[in-house]
N, C-alpha and C positions, 0 to 999 in steps of 0.2 A: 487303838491299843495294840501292841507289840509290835514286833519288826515289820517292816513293808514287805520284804522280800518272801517270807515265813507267810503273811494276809494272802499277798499274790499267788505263790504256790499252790495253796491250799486252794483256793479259788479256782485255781487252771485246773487239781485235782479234780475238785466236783464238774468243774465242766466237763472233762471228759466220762465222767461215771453217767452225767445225767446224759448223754449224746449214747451212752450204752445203753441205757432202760428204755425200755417201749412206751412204759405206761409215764406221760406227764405225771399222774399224780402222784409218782413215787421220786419225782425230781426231788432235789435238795434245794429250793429258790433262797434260803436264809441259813445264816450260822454264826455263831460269836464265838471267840476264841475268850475263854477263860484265864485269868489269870495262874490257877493251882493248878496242879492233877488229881483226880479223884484220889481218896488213899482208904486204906479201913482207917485211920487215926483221925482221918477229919469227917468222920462217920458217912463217907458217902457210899463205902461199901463194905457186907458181912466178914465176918472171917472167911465164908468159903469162894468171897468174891462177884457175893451176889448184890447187886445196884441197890441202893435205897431209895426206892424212889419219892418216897415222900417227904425224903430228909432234903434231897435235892431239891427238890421244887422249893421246899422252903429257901432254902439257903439261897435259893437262882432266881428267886419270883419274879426281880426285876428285870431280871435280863431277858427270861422266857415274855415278861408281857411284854418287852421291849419290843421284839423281834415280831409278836402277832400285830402291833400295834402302830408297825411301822408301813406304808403302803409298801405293796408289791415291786418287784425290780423286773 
């Protein structure tokens, strides 16, 4: 899903974040690029900008079990 170039980047981002962190367990190993942006109108956040999380998971379910569901890279 989306641009190649946009996939790649990001990708090159996290590699270098996780080559800064010490701890493995805080590496980023997975990630899906969503189609929308969060917004308040598509209820994924309050008026004062705080996350909904429970509206998200709803709406993401698939993609969050996708990603635990997938073997490790």
């Amino acid at each position: 899903m989306g641009n190649k170039k946009i996939i790649n980047y990001i990708d090159l981002c996290f590699c270098k974040l996780n080559r800064k962190l010490k701890s493995e367990k805080k590496h980023v190993k997975k990630w899906v690029l969503i189609k929308k942006d969060f917004s308040i109108f598509g209820d994924e956040f309050t008026a004062t900008m705080k996350l909904r999380r429970k509206i998200v998971d709803a709406k993401y379910r698939d993609l969050i079990e996708n990603i635990y569901d997938e073997p490790k890279l």
